[in-house]
CHARMM-style PDB file with segment names, atoms N, HN, CA, C and O in Angstrom:
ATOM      1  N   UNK     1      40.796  49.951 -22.162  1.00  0.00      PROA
ATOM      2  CA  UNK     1      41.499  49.218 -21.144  1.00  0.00      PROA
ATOM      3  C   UNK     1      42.987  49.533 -21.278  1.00  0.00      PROA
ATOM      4  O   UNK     1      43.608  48.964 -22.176  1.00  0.00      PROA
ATOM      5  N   UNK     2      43.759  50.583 -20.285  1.00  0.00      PROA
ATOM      6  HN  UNK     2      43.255  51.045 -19.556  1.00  0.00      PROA
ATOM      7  CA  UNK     2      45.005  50.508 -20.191  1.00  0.00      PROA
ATOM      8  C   UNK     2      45.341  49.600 -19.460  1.00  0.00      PROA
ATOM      9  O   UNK     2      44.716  49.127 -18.511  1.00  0.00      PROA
ATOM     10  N   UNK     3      46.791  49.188 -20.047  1.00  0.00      PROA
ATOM     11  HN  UNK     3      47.299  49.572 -20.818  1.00  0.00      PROA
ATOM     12  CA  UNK     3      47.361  48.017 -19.192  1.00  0.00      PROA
ATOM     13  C   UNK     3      49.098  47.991 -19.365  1.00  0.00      PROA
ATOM     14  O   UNK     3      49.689  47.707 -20.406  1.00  0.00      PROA
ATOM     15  N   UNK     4      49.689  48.344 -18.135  1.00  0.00      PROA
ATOM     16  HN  UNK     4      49.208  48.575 -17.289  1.00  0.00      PROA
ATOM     17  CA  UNK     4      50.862  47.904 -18.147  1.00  0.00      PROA
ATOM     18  C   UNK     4      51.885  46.431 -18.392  1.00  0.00      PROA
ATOM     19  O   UNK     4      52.355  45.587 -17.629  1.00  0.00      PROA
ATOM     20  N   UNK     5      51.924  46.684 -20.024  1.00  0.00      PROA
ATOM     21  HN  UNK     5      51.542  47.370 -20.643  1.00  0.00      PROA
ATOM     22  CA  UNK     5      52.353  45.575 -20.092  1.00  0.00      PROA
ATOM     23  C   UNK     5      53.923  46.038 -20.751  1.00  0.00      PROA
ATOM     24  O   UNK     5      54.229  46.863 -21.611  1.00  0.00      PROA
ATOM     25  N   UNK     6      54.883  44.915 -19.752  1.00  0.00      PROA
ATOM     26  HN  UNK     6      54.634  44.245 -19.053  1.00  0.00      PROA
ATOM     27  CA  UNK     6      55.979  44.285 -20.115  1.00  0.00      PROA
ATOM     28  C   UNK     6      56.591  43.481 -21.248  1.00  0.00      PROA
ATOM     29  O   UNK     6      56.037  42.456 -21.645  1.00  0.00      PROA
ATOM     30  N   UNK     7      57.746  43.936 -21.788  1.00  0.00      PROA
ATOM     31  HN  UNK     7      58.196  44.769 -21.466  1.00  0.00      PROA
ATOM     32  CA  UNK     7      58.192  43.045 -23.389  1.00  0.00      PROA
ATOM     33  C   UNK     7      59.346  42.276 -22.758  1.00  0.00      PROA
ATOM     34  O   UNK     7      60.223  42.906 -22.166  1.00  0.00      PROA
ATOM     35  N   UNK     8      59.389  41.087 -22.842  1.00  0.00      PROA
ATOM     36  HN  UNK     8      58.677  40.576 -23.323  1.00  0.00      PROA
ATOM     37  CA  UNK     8      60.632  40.871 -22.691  1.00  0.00      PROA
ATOM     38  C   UNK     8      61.659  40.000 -24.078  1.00  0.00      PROA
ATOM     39  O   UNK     8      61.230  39.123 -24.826  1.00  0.00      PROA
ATOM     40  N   UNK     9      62.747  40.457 -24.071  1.00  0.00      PROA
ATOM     41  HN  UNK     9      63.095  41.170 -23.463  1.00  0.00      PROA
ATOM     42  CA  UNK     9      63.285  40.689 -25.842  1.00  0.00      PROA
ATOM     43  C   UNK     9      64.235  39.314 -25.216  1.00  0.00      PROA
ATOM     44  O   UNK     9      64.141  38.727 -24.138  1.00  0.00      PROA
ATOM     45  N   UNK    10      65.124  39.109 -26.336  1.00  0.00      PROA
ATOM     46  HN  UNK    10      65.200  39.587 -27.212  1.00  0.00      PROA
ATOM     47  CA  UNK    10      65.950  37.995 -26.884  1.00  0.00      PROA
ATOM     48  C   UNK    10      67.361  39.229 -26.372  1.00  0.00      PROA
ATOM     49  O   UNK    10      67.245  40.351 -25.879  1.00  0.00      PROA
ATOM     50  N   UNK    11      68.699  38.398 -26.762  1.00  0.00      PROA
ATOM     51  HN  UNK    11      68.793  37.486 -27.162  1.00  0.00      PROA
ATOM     52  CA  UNK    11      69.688  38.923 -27.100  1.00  0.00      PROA
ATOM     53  C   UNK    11      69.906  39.963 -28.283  1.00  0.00      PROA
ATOM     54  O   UNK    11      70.681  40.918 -28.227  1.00  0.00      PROA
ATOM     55  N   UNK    12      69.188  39.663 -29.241  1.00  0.00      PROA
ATOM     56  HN  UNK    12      68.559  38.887 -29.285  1.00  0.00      PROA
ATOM     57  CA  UNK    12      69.105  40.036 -30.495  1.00  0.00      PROA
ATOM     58  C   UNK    12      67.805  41.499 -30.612  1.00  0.00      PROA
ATOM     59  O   UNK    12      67.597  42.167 -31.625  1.00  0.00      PROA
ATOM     60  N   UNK    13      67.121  41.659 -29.272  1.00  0.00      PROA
ATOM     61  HN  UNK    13      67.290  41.116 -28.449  1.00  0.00      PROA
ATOM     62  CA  UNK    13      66.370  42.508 -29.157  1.00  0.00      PROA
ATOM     63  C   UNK    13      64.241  42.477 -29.700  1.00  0.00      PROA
ATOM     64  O   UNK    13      63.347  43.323 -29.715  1.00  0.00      PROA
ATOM     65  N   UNK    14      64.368  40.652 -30.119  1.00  0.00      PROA
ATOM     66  HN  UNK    14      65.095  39.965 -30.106  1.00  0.00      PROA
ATOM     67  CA  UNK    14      63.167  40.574 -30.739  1.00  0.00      PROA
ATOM     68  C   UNK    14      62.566  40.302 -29.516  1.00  0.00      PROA
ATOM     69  O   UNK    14      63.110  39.915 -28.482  1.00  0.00      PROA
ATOM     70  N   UNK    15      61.465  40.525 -29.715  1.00  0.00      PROA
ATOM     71  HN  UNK    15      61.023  40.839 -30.555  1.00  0.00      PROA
ATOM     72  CA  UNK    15      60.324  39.894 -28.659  1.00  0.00      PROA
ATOM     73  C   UNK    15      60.097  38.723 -28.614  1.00  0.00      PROA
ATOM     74  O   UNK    15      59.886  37.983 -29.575  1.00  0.00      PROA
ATOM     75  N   UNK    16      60.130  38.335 -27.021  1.00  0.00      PROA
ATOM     76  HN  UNK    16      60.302  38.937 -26.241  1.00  0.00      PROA
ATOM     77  CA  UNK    16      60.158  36.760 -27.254  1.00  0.00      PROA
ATOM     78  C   UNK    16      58.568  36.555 -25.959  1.00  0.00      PROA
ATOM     79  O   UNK    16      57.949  35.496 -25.858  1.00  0.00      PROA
ATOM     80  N   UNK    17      58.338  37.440 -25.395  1.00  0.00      PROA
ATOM     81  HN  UNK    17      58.841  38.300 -25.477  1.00  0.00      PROA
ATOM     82  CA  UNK    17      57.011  36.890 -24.259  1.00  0.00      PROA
ATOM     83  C   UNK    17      56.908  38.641 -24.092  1.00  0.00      PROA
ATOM     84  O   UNK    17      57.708  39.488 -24.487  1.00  0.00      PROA
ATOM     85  N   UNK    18      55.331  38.850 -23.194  1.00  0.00      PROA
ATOM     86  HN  UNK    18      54.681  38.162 -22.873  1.00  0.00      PROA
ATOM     87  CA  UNK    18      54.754  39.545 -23.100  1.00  0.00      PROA
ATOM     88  C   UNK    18      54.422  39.481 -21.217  1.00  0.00      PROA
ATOM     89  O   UNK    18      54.276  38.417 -20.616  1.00  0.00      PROA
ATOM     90  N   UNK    19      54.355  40.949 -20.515  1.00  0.00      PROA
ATOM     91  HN  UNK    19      54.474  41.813 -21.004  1.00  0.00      PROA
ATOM     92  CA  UNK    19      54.040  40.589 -19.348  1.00  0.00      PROA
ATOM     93  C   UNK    19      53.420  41.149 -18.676  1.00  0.00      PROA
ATOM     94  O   UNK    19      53.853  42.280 -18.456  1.00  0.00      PROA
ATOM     95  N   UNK    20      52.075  40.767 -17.941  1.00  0.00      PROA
ATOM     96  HN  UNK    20      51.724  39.848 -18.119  1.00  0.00      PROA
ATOM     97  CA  UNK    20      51.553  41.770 -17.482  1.00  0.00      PROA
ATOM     98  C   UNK    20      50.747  41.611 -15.803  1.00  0.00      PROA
ATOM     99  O   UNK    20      50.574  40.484 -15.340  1.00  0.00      PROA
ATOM    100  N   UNK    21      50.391  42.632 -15.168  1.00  0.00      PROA
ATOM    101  HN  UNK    21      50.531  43.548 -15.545  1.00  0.00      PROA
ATOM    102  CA  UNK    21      50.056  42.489 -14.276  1.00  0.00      PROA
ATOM    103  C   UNK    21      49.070  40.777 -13.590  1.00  0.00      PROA
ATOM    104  O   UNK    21      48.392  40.459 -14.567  1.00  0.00      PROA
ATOM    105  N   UNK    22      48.892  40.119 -12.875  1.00  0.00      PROA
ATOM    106  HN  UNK    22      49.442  40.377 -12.081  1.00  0.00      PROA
ATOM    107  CA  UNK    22      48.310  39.516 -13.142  1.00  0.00      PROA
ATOM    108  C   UNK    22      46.450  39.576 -12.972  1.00  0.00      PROA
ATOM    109  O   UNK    22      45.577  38.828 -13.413  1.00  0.00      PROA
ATOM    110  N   UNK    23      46.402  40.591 -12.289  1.00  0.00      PROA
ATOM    111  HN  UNK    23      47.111  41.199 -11.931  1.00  0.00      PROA
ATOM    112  CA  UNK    23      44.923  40.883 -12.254  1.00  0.00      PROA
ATOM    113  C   UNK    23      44.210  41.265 -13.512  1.00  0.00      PROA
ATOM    114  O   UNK    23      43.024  41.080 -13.785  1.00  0.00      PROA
ATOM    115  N   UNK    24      45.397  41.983 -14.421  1.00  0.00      PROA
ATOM    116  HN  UNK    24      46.360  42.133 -14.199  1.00  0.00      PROA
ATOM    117  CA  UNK    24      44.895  42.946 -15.461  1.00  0.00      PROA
ATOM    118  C   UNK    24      44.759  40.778 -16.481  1.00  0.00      PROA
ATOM    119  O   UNK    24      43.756  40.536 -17.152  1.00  0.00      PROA
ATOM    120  N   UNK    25      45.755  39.806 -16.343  1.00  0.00      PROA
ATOM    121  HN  UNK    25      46.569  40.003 -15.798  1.00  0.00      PROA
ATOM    122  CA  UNK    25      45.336  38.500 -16.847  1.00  0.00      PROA
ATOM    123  C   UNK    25      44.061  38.251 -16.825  1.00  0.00      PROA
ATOM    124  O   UNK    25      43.187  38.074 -17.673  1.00  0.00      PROA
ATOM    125  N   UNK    26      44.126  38.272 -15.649  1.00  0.00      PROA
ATOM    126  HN  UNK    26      44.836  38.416 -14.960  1.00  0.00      PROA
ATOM    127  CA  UNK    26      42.345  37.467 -15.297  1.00  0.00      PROA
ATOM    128  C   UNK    26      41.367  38.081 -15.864  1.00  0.00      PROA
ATOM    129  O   UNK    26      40.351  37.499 -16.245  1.00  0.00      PROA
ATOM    130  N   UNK    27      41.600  39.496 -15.995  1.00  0.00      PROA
ATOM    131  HN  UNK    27      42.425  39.969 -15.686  1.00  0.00      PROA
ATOM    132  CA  UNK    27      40.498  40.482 -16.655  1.00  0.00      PROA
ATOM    133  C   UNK    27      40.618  39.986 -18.407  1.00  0.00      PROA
ATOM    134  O   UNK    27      39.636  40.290 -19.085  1.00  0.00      PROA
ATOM    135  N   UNK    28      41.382  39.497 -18.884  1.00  0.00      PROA
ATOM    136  HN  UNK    28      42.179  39.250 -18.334  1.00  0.00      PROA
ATOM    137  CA  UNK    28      41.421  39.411 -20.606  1.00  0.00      PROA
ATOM    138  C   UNK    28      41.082  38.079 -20.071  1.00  0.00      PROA
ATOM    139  O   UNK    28      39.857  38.150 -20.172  1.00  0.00      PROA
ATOM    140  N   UNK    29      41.304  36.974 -19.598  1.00  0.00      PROA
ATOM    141  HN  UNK    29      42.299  36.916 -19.516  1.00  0.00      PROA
ATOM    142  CA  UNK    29      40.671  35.245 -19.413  1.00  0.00      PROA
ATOM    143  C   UNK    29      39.277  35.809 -18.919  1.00  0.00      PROA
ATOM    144  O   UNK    29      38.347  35.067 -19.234  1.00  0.00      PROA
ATOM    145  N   UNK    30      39.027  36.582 -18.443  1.00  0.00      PROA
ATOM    146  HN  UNK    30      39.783  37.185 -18.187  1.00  0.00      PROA
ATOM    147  CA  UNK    30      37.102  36.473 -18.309  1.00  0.00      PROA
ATOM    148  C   UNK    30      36.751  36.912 -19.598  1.00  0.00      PROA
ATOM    149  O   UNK    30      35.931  36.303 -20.285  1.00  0.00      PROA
ATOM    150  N   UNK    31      37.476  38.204 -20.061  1.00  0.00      PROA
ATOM    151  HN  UNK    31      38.142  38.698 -19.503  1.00  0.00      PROA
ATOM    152  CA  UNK    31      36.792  38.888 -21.543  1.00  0.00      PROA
ATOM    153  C   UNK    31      36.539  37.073 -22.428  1.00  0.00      PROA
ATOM    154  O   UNK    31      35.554  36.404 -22.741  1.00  0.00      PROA
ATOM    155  N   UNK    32      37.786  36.930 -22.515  1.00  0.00      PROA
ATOM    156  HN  UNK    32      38.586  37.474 -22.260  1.00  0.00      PROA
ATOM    157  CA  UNK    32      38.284  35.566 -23.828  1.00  0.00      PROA
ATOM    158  C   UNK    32      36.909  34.523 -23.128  1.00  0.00      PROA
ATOM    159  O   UNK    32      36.093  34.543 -24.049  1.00  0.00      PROA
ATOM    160  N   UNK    33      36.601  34.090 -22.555  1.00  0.00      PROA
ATOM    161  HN  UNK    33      37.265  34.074 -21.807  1.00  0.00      PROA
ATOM    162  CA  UNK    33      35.692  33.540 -22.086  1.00  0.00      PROA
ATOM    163  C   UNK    33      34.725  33.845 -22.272  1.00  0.00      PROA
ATOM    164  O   UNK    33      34.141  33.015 -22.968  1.00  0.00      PROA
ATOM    165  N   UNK    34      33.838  35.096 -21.884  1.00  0.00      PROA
ATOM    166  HN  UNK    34      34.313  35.770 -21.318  1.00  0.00      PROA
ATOM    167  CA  UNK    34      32.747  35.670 -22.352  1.00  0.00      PROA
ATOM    168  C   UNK    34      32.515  35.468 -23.497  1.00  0.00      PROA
ATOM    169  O   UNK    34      31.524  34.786 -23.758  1.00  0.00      PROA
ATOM    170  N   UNK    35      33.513  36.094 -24.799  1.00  0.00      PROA
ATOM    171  HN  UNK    35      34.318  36.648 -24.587  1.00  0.00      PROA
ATOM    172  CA  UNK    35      33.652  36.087 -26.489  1.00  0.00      PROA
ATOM    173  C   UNK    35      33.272  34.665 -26.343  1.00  0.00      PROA
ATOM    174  O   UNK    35      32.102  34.398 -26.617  1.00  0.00      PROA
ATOM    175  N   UNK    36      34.284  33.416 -25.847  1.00  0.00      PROA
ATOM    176  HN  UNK    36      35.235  33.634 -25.625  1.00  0.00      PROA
ATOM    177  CA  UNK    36      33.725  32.089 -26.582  1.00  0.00      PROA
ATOM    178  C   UNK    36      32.667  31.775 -25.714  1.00  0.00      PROA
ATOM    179  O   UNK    36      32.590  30.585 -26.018  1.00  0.00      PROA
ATOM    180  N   UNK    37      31.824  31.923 -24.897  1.00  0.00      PROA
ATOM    181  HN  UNK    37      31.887  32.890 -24.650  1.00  0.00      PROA
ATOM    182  CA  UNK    37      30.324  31.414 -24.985  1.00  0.00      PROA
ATOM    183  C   UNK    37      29.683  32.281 -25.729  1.00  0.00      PROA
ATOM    184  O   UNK    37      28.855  31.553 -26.277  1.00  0.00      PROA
ATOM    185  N   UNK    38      29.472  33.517 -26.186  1.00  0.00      PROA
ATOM    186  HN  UNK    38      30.145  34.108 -25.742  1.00  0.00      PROA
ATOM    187  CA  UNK    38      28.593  34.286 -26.777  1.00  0.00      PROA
ATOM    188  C   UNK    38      29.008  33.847 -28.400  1.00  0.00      PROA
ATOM    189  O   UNK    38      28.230  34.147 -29.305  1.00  0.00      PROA
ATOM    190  N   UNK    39      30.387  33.059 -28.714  1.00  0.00      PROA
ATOM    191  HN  UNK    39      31.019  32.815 -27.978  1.00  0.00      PROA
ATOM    192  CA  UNK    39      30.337  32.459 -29.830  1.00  0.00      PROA
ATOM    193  C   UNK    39      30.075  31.105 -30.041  1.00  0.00      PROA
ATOM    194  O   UNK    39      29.841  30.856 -31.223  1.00  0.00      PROA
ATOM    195  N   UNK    40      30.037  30.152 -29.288  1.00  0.00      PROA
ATOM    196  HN  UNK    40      30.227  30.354 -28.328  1.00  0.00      PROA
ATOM    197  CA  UNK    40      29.511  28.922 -29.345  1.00  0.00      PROA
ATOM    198  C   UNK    40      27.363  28.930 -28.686  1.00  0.00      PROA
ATOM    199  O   UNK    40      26.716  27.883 -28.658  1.00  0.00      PROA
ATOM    200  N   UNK    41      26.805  30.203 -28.308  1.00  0.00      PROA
ATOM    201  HN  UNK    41      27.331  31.053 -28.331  1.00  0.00      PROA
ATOM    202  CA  UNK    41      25.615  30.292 -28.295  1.00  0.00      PROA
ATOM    203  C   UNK    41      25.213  30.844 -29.670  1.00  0.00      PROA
ATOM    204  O   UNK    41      24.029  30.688 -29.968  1.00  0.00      PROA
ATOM    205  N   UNK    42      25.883  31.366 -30.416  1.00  0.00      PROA
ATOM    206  HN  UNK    42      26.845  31.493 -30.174  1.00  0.00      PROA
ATOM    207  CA  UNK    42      25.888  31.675 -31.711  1.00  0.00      PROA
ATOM    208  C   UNK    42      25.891  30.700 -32.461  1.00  0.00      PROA
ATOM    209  O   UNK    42      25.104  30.691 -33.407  1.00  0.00      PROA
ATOM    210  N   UNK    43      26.497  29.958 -32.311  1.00  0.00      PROA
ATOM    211  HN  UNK    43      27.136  29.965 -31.542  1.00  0.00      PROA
ATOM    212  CA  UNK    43      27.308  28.940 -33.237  1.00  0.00      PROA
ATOM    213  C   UNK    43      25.492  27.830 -32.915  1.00  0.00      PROA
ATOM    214  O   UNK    43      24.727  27.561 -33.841  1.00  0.00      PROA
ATOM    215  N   UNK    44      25.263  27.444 -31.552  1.00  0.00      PROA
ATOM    216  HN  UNK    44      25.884  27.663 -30.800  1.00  0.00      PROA
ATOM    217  CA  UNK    44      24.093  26.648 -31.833  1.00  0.00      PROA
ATOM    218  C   UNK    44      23.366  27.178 -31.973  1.00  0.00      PROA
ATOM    219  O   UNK    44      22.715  26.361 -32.624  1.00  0.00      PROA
ATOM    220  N   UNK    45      22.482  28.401 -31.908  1.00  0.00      PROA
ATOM    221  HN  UNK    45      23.011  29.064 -31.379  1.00  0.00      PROA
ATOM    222  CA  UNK    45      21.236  28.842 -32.299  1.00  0.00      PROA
ATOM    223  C   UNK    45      21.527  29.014 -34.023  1.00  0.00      PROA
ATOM    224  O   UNK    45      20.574  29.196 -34.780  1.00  0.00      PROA
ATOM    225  N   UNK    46      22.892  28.936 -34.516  1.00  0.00      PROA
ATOM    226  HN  UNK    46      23.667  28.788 -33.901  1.00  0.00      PROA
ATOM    227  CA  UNK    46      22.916  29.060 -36.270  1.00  0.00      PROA
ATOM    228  C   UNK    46      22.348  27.380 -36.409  1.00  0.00      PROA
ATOM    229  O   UNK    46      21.494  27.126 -37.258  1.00  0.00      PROA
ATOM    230  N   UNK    47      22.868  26.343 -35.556  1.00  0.00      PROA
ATOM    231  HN  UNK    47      23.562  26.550 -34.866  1.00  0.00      PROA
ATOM    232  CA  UNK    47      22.370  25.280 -35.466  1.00  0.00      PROA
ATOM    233  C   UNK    47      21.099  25.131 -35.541  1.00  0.00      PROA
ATOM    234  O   UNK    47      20.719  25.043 -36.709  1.00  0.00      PROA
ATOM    235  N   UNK    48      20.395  25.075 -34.875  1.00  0.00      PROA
ATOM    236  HN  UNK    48      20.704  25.147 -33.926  1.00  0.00      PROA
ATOM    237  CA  UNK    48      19.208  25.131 -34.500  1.00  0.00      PROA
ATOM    238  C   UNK    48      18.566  25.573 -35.554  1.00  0.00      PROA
ATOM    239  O   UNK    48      18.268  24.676 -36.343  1.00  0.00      PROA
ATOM    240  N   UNK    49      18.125  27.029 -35.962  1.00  0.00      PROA
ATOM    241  HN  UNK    49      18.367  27.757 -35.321  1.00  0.00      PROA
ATOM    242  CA  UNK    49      17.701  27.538 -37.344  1.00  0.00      PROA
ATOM    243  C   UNK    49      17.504  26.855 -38.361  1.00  0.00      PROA
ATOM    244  O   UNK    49      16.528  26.732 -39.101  1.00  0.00      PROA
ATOM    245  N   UNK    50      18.984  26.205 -38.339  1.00  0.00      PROA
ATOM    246  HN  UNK    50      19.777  26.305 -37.737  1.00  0.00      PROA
ATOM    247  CA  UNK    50      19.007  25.411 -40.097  1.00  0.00      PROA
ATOM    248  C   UNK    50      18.330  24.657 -40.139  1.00  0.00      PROA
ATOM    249  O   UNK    50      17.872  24.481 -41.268  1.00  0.00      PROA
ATOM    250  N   UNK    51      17.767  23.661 -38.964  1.00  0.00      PROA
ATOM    251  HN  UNK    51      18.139  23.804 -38.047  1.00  0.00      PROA
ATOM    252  CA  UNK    51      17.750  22.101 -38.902  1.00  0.00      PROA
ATOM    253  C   UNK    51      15.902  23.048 -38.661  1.00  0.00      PROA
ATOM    254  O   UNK    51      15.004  22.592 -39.369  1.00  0.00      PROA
ATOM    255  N   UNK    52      15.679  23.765 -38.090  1.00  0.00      PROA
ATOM    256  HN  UNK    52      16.409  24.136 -37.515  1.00  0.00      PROA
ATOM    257  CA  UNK    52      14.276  24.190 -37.830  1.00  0.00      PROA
ATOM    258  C   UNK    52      13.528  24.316 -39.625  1.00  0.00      PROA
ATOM    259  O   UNK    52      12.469  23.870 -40.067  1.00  0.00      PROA
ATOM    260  N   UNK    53      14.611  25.099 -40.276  1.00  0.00      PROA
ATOM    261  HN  UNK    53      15.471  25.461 -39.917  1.00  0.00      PROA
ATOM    262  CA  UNK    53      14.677  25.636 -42.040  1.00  0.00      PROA
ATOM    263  C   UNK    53      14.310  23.906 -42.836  1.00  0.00      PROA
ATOM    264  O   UNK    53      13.401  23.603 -43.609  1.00  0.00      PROA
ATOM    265  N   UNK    54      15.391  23.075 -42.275  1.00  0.00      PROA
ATOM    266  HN  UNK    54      16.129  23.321 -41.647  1.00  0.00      PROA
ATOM    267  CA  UNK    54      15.504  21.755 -43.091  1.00  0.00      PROA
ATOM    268  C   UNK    54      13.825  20.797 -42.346  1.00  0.00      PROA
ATOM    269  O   UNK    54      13.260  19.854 -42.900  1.00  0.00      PROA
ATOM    270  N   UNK    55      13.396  21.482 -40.952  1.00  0.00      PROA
ATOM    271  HN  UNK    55      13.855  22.248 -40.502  1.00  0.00      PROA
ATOM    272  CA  UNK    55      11.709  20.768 -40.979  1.00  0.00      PROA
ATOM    273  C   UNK    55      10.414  21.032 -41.607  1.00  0.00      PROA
ATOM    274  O   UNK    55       9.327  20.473 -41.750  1.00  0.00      PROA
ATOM    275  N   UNK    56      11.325  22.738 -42.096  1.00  0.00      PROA
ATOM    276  HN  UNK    56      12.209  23.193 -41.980  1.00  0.00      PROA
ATOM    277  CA  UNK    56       9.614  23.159 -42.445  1.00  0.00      PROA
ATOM    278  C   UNK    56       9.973  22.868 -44.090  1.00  0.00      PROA
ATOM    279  O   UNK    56       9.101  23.097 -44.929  1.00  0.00      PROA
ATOM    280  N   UNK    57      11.040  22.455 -44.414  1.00  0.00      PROA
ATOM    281  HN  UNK    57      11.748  22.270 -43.733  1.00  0.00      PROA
ATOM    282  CA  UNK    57      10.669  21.831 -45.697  1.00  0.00      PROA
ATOM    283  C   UNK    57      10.124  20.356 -45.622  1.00  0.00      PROA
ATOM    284  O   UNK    57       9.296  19.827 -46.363  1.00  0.00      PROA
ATOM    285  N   UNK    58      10.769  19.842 -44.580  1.00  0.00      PROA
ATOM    286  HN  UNK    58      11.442  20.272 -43.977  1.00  0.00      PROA
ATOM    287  CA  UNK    58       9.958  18.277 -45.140  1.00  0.00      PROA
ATOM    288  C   UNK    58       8.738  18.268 -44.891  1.00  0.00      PROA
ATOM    289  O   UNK    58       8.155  18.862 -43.984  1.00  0.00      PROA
ATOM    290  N   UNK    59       8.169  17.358 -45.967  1.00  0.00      PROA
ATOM    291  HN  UNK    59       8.643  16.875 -46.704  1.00  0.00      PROA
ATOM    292  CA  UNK    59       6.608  17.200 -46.240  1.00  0.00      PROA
ATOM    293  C   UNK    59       6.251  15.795 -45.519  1.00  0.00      PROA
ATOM    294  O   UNK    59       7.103  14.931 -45.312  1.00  0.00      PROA
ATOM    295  N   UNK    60       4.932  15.675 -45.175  1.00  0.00      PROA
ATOM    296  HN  UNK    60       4.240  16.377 -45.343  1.00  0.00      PROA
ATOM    297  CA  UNK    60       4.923  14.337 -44.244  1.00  0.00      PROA
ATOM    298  C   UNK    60       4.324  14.835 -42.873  1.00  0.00      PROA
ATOM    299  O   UNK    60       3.603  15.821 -42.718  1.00  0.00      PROA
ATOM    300  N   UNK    61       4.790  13.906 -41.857  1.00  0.00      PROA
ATOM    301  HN  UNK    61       5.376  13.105 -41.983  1.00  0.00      PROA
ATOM    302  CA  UNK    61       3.962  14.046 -40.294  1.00  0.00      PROA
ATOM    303  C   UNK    61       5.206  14.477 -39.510  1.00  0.00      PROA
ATOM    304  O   UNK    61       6.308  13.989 -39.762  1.00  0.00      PROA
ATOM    305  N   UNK    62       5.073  15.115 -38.849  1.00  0.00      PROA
ATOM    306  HN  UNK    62       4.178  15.510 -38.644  1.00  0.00      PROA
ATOM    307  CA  UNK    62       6.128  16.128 -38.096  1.00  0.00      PROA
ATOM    308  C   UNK    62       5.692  15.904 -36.430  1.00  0.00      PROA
ATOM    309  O   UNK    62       4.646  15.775 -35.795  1.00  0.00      PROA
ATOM    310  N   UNK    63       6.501  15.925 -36.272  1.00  0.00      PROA
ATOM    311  HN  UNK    63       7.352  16.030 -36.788  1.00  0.00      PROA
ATOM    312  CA  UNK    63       6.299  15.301 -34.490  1.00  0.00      PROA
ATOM    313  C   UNK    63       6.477  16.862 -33.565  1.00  0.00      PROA
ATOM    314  O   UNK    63       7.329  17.746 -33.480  1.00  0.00      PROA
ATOM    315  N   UNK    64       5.062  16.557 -32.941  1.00  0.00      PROA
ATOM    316  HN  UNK    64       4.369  15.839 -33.010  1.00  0.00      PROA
ATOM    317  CA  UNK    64       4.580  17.794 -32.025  1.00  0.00      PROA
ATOM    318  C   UNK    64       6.184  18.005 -30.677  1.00  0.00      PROA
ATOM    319  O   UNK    64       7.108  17.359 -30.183  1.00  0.00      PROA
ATOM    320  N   UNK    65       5.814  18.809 -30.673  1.00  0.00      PROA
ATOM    321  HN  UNK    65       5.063  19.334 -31.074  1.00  0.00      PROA
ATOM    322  CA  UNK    65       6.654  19.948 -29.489  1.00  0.00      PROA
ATOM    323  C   UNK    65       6.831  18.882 -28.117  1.00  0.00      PROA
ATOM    324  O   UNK    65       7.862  18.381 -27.671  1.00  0.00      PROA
ATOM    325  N   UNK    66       4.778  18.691 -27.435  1.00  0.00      PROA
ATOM    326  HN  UNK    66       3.939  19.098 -27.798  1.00  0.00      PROA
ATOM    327  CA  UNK    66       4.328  17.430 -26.610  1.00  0.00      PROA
ATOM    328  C   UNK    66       5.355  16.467 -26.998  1.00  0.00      PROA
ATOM    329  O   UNK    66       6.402  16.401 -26.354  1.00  0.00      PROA
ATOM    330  N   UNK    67       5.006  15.308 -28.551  1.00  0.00      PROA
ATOM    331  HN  UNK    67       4.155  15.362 -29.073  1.00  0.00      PROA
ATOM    332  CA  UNK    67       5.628  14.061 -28.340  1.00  0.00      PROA
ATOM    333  C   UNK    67       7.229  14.137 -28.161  1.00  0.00      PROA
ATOM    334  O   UNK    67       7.947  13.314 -27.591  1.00  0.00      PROA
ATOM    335  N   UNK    68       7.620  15.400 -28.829  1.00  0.00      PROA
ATOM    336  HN  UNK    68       7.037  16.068 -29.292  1.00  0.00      PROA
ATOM    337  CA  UNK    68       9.195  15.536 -28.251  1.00  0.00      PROA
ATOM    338  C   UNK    68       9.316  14.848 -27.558  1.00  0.00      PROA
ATOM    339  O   UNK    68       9.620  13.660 -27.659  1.00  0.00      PROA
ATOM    340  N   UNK    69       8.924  15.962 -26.020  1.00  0.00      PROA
ATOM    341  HN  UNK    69       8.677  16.927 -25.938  1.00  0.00      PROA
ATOM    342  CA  UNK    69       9.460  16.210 -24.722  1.00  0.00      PROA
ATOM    343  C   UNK    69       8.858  14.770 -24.277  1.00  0.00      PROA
ATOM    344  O   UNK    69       9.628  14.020 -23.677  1.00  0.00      PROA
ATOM    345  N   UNK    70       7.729  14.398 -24.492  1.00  0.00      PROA
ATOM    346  HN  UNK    70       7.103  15.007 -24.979  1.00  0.00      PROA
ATOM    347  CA  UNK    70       7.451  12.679 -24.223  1.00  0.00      PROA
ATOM    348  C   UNK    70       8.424  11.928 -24.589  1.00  0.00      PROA
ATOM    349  O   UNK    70       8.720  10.981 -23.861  1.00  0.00      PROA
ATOM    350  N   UNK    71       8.972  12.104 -25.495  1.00  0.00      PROA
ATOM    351  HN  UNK    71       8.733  12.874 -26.087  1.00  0.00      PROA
ATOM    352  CA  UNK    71      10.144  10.938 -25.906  1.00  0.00      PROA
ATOM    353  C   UNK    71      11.388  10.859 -24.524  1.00  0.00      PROA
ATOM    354  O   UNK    71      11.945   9.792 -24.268  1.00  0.00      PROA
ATOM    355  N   UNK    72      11.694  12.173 -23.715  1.00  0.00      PROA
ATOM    356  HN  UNK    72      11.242  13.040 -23.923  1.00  0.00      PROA
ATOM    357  CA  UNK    72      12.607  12.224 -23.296  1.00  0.00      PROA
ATOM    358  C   UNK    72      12.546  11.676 -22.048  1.00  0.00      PROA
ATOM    359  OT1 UNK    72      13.554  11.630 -21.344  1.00  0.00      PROA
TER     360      UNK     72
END
């Protein structure tokens, strides 16, 4: 991804903001968006797993898939 981006400096010549087209924006806010759902669908299926890991250890009566979705 090339992108014309703009520096704009201080008196002193440091960088103080960054600038860029605004279409080429919207294109990095969809990327940044994409990344955080494909990391918070990550984040619950690591969920999910553990707590699936922490049923098939407990010993005892385990409630069917059916009475779940009945509960709801």
């Amino acid at each position: 991804m090339k992108i014309a981006i703009q520096y704009v400096n201080d008196i002193n010549g440091n960088i103080q903001a960054v600038q860029l087209p605004l279409t080429e924006w919207e294109k990095v806010l969809n990327k940044l968006k994409k990344y955080e759902q494909a990391l918070e669908l990550r984040s619950d299926l690591k969920e999910a797993f553990d707590q699936v890991a922490v049923l098939k250890k407990q010993k005892g009566h385990k409630q069917t898939l059916n009475d779940f979705l009945n509960e709801l």
